[in-house]
C-alpha positions as CSV (number, residue, x, y, z in Angstrom):
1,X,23.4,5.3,-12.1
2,X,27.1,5.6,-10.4
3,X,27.7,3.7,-7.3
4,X,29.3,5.2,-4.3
5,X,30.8,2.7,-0.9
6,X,27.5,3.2,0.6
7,X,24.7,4.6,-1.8
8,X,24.2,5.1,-5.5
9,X,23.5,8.7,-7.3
10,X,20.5,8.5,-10.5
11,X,19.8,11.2,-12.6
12,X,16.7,12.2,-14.2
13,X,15.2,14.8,-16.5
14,X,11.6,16.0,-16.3
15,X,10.0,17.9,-19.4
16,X,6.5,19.6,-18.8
17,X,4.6,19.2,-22.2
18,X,2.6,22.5,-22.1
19,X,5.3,25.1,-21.1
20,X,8.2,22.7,-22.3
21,X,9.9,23.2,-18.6
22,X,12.8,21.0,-18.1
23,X,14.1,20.4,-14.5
24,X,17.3,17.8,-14.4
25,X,17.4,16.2,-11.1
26,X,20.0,14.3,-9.2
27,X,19.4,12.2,-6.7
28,X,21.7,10.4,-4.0
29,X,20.9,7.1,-2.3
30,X,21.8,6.0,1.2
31,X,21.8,2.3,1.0
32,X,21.8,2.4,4.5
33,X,18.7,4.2,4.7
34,X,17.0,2.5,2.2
35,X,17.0,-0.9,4.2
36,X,15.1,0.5,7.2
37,X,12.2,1.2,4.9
38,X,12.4,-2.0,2.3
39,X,12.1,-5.7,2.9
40,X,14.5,-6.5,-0.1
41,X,18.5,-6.5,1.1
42,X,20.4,-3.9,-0.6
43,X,23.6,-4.3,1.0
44,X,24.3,-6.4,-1.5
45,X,27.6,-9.0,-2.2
46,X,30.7,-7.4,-0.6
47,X,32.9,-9.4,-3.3
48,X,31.1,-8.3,-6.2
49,X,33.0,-6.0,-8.2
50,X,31.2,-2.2,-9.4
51,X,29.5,-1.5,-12.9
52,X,31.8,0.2,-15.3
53,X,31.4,4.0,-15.3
C-alpha cells in the first residue's frame, strides 16, 4: 500500500490454479469517495505523519 494526499494505491496478484494465469492488478483509492459509501472516517488525522515507503 503507498499513500497519496487524498487516496492510497494497493497492489495485488491473482493466480488461476488450473491454467496458472496470473493477472497483477493495481488499484487506486479515492478517500474521498470511499466516505460516501462507508460509515468508518477515513479522512483520517491531518497531523499524522505517512508510512515509510
Amino acid at each position: 500500500m503507498r499513500y497519496y494526499p487524498g487516496g492510497c494505491t494497493t497492489q495485488s496478484i491473482v493466480m488461476r490454479s488450473k491454467s496458472g494465469t496470473v493477472r497483477m492488478i493495481e488499484a487506486y483509492h479515492r478517500l474521498s469517495k470511499l466516505n460516501e459509501y462507508s460509515a468508518i472516517d477515513f479522512t483520517g488525522d491531518t497531523n499524522a505523519a505517512y508510512p515509510l515507503p
